[in-house]
C-alpha atoms as one frame of an Amber mdcrd trajectory, in Angstrom:
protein
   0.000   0.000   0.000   1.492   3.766  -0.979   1.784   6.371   1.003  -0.388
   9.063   0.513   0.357  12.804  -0.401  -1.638  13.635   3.605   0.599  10.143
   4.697   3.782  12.160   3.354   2.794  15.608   4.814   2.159  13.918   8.248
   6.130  12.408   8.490   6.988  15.270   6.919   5.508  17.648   9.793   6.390
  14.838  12.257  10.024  15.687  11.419   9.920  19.338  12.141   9.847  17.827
  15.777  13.652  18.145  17.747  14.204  14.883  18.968  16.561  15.860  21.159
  14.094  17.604  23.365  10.525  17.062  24.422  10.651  21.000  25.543  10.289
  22.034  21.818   6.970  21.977  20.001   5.702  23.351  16.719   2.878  25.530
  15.799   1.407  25.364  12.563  -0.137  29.112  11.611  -3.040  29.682   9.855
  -1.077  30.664   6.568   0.637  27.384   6.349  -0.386  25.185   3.429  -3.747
  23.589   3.779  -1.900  19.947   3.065   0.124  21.168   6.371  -2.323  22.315
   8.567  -4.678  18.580   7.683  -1.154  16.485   8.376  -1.150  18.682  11.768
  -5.185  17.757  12.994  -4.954  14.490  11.372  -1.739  13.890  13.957  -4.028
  15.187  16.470  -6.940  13.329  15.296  -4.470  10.660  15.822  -3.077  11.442
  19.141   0.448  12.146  17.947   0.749  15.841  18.744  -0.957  17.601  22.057
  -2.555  20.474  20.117  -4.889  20.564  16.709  -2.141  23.366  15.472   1.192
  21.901  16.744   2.074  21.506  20.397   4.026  19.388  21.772   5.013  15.210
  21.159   2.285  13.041  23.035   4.613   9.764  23.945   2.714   8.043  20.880
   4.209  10.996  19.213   7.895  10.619  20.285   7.641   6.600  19.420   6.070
   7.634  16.176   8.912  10.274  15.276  11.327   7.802  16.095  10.201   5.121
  13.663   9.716   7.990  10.869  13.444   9.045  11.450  14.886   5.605  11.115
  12.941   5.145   8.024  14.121   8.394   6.152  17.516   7.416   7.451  16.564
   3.833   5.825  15.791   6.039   2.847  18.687   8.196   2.838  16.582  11.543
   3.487  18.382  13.742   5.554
C-alpha cells in the first residue's frame, strides 16, 4: 500500500519535531499550506501531537517520530 500525499505531509511535519528535546513543540499558523495544517489535525486526530495546530510530542508521538526518522535514514533523506 502507498503512502499518501496527507501520509507524506504527516512524516513530513512529524520531522519538524527536535528529537533531542521534548521541551520544543511546533505551531502550525493559519497561513501554512492547507496539506500542512490537515497532516497537523490528522496527527491530532491521531493522538500524535498535544494540540490541533502543533504543540508538543504526546509519547505516541515521540515513538512515532522515532520510527519515521529511522525510516528516512533507511531512505537516505536527511
Amino acid at each position: 500500500m502507498p503512502f499518501t500525499p496527507g501520509a507524506i505531509e504527516e512524516l513530513n511535519l512529524l520531522l519538524q519535531f527536535d528529537n533531542t528535546t521534548l521541551e520544543h513543540g511546533i505551531k502550525v499558523h493559519s497561513s501554512a499550506r492547507q496539506a500542512v495544517i490537515s497532516a497537523c489535525r490528522n496527527l491530532f486526530d491521531k493522538g500524535l501531537v498535544s494540540q490541533s495546530d502543533g504543540g508538543y510530542l504526546t509519547d505516541a508521538g515521540i515513538e512515532a517520530l522515532a520510527h519515521v526518522q529511522v525510516l528516512a535514514g533507511l531512505l537516505g533523506e536527511k
